[in-house]
C-alpha positions as CSV (number, residue, x, y, z in Angstrom):
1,X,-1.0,11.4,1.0
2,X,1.1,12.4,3.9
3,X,4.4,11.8,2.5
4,X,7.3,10.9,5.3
5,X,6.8,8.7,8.2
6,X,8.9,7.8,11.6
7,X,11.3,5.2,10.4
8,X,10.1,3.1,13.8
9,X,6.4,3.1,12.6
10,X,7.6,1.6,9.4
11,X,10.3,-0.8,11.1
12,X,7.5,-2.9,12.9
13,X,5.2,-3.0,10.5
14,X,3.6,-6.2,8.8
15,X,3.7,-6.3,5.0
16,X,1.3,-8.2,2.8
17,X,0.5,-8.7,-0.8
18,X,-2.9,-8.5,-2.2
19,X,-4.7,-11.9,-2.8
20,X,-4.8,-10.9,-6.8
21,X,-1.1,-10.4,-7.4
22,X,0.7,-11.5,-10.1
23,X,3.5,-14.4,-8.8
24,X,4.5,-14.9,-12.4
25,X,5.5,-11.0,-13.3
26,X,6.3,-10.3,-9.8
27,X,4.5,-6.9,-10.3
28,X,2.5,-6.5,-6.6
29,X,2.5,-3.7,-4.1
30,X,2.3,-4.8,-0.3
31,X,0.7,-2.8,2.2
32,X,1.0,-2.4,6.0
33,X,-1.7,-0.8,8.6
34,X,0.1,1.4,10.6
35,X,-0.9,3.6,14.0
36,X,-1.5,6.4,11.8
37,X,-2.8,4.8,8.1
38,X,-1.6,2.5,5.4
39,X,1.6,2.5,4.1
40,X,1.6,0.9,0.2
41,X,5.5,-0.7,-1.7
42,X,7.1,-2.2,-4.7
43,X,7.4,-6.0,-3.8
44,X,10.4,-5.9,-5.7
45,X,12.1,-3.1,-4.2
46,X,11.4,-3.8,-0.1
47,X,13.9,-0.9,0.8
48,X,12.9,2.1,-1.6
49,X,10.4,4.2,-1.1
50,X,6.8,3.8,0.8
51,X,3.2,5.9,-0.5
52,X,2.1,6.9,3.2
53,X,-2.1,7.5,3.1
54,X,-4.2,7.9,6.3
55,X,-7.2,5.8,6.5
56,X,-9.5,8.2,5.4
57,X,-7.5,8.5,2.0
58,X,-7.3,4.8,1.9
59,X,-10.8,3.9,1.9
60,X,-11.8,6.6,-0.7
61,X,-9.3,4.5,-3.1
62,X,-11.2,1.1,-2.1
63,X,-14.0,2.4,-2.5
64,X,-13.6,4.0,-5.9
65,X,-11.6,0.8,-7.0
66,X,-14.5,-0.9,-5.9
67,X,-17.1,1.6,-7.8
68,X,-15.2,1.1,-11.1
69,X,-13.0,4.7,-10.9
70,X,-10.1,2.9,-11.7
71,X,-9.3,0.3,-14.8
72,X,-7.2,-2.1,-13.9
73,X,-6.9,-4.4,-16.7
């Protein structure tokens, strides 16, 4: 994880929520492809803080969600 981005990367970028979240709990994460990776956020909290990975990073997590590395029941 890369930790800070430039504020203007972040400013244009295009949030969406994963096809499997949960609408009655509210309790999703959105995520945004930007120039240099994927930036993951609390739907519920827009404004705070944003989990900055570069692609690389991000496709080992889909990939091990994917293999079963992960529960998430």
């Amino acid at each position: 994880m890369r930790g800070t981005q430039p504020a203007d990367d972040l400013a244009g970028a295009t949030w969406r929520k994963a096809t499997r979240s949960n609408t009655v709990g509210n309790q999703c994460v959105e995520v945004a492809r930007l120039r240099s990776g994927i930036a993951v956020r609390d739907s519920k909290n827009p404004e705070g803080p944003k989990l900055l990975f570069t692609n690389g990073e991000w496709e080992a997590f889909v990939d091990g969600v994917k293999g079963g590395e992960f529960d998430l029941s």
